[in-house]
Chimera marker file (.cmm) of the C-alpha trace (Angstrom):
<marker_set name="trace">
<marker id="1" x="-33.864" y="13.751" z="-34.901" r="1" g="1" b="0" radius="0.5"/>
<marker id="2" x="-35.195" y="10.600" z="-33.351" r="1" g="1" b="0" radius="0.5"/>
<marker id="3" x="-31.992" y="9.425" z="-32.394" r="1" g="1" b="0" radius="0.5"/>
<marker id="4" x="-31.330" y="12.707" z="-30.524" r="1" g="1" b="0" radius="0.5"/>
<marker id="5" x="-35.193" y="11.954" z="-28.864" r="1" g="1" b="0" radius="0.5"/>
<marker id="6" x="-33.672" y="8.754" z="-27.317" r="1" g="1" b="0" radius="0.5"/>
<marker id="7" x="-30.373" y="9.204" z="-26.677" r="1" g="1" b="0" radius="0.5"/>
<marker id="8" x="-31.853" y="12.139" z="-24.969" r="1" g="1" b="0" radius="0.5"/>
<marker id="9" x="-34.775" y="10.358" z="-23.230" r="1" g="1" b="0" radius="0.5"/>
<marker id="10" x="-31.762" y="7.786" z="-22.525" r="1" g="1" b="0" radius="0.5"/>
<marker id="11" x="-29.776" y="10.050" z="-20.443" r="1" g="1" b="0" radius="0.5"/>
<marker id="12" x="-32.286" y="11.191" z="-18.707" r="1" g="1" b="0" radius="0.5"/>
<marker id="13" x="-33.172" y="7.734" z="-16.831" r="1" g="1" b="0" radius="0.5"/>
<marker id="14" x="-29.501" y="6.986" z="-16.066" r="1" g="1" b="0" radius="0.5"/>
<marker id="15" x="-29.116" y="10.580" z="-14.601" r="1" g="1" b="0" radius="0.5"/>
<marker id="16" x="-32.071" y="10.897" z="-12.559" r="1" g="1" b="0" radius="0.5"/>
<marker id="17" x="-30.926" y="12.525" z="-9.137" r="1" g="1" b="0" radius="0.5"/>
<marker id="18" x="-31.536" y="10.347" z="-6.110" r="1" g="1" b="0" radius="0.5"/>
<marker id="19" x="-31.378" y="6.788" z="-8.139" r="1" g="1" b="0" radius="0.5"/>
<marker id="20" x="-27.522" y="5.576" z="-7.315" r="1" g="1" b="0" radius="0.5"/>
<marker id="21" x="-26.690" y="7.552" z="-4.203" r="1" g="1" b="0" radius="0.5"/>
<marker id="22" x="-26.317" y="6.175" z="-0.858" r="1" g="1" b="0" radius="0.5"/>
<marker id="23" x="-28.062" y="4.083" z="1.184" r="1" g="1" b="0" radius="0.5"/>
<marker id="24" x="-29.898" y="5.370" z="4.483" r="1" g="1" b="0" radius="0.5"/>
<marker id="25" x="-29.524" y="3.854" z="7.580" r="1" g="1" b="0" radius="0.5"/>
<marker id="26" x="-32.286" y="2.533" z="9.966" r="1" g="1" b="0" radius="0.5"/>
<marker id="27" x="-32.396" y="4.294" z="13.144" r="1" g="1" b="0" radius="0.5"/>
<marker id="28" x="-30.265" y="2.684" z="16.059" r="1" g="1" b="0" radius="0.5"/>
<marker id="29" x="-32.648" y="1.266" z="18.573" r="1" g="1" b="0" radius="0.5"/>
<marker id="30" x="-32.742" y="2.319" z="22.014" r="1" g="1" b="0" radius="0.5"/>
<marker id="31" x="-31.019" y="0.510" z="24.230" r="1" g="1" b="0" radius="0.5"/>
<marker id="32" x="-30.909" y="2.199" z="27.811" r="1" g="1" b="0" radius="0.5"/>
<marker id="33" x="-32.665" y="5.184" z="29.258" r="1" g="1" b="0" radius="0.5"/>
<marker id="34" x="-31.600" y="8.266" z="28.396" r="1" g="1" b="0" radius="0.5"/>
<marker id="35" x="-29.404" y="6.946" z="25.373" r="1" g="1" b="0" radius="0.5"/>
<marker id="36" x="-29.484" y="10.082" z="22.385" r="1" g="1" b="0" radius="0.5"/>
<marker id="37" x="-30.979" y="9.365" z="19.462" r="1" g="1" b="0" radius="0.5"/>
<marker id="38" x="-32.508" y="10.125" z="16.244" r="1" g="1" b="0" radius="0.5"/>
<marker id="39" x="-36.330" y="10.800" z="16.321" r="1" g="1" b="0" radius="0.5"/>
<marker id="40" x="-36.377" y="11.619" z="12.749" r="1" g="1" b="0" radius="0.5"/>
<marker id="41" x="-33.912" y="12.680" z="9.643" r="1" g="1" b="0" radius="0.5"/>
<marker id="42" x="-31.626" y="15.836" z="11.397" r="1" g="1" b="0" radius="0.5"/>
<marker id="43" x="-34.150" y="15.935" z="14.549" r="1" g="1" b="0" radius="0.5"/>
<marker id="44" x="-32.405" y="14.188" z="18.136" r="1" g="1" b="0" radius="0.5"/>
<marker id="45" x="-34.637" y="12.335" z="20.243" r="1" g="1" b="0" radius="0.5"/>
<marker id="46" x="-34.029" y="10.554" z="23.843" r="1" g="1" b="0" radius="0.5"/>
<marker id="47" x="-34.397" y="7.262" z="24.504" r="1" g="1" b="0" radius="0.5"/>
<marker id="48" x="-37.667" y="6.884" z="26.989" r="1" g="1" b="0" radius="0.5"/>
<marker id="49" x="-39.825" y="4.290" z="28.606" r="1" g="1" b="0" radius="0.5"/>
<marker id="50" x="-43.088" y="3.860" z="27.251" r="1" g="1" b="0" radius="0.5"/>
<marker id="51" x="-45.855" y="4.406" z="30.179" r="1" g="1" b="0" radius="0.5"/>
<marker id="52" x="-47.805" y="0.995" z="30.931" r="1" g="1" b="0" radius="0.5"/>
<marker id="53" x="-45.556" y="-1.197" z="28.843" r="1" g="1" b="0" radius="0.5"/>
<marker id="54" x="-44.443" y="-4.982" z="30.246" r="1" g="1" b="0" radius="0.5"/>
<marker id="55" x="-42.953" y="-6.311" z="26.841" r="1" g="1" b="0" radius="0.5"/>
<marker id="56" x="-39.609" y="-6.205" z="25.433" r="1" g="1" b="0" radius="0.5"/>
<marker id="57" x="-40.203" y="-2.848" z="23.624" r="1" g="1" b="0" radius="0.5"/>
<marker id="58" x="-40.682" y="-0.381" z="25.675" r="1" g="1" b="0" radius="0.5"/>
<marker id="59" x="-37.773" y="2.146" z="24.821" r="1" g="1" b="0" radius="0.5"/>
<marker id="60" x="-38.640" y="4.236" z="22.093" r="1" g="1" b="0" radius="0.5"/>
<marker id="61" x="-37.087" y="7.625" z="21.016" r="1" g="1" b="0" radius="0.5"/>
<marker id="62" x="-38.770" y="10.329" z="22.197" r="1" g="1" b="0" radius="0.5"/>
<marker id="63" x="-38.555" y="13.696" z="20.124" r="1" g="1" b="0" radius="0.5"/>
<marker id="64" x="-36.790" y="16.841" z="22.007" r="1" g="1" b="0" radius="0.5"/>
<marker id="65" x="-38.366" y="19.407" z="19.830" r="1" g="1" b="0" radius="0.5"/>
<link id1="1" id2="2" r="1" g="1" b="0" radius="0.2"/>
<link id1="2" id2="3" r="1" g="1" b="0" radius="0.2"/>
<link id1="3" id2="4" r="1" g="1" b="0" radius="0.2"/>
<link id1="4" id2="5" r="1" g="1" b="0" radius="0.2"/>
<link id1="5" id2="6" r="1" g="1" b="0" radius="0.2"/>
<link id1="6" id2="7" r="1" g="1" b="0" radius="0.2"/>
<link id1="7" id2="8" r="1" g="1" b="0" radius="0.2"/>
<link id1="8" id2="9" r="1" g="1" b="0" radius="0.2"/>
<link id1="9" id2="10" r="1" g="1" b="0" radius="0.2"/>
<link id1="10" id2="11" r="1" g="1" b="0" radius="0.2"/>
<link id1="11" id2="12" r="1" g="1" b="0" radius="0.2"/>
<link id1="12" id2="13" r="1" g="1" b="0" radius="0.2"/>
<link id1="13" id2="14" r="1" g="1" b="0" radius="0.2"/>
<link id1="14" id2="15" r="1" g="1" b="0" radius="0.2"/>
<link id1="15" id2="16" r="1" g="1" b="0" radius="0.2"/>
<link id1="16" id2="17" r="1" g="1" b="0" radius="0.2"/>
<link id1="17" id2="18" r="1" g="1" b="0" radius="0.2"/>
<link id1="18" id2="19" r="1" g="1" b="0" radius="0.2"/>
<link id1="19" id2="20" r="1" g="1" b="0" radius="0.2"/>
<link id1="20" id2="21" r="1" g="1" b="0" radius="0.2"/>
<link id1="21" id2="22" r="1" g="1" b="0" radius="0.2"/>
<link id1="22" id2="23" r="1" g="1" b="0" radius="0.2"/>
<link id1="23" id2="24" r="1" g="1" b="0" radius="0.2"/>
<link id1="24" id2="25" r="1" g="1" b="0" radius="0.2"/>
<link id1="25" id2="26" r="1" g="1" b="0" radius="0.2"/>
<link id1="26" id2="27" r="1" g="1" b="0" radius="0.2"/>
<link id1="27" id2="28" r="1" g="1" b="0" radius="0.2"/>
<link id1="28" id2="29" r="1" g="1" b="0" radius="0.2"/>
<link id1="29" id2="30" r="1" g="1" b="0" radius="0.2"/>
<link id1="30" id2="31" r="1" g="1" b="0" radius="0.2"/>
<link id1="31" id2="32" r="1" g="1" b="0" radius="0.2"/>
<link id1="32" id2="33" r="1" g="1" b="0" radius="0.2"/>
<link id1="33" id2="34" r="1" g="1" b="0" radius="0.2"/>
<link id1="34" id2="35" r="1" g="1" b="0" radius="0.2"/>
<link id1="35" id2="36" r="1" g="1" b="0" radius="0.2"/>
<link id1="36" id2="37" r="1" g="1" b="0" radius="0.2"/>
<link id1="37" id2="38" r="1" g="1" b="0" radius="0.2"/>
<link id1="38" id2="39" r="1" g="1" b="0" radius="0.2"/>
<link id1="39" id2="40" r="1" g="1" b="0" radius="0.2"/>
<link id1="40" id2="41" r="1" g="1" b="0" radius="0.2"/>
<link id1="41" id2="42" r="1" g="1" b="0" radius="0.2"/>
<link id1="42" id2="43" r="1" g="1" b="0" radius="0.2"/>
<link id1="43" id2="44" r="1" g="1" b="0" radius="0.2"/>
<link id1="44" id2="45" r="1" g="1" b="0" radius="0.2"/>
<link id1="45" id2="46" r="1" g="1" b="0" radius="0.2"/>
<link id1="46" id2="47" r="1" g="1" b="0" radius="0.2"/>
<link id1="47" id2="48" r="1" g="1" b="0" radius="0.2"/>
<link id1="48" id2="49" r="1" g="1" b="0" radius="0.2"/>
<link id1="49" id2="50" r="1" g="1" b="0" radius="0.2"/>
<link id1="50" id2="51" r="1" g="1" b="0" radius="0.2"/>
<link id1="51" id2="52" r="1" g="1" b="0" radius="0.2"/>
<link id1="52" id2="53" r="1" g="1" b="0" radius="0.2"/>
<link id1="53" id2="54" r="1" g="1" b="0" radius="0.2"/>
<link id1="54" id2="55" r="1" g="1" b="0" radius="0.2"/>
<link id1="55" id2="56" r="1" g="1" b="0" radius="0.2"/>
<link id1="56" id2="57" r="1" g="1" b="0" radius="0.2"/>
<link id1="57" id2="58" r="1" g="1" b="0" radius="0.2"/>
<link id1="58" id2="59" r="1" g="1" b="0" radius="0.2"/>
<link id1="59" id2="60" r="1" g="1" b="0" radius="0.2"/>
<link id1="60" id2="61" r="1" g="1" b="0" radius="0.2"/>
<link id1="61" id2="62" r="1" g="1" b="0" radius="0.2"/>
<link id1="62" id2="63" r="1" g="1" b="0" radius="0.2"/>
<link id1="63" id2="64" r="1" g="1" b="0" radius="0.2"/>
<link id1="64" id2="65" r="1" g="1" b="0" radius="0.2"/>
</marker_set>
């Protein structure tokens, strides 16, 4: 019976859903005004200026939802 326990309790770490599967990729940054992209998992965003911004970063993605 106690090898059953851990061969059981065995399996069960190897096949946990979620531990092996792909990767996710980052978010493309935005480049240019306008440019689609991906506000968050499955939503689309557009690329937008940030309002009083003088640095590098000022595109962000801005949700359309």
């Amino acid at each position: 019976m106690a090898k059953s326990l851990l061969a059981l309790f065995m399996l069960s770490l190897v096949a946990c859903p979620g531990g092996g599967g792909a990767k996710k990729q980052a978010p493309e940054p935005c480049k240019t005004l306008g440019q689609q992209c991906q506000f968050e998992p499955g939503k689309l965003g557009a690329c937008a200026y940030r309002a009083n911004c003088d640095g590098a970063n000022c595109l962000y993605c801005q949700s359309q939802h």
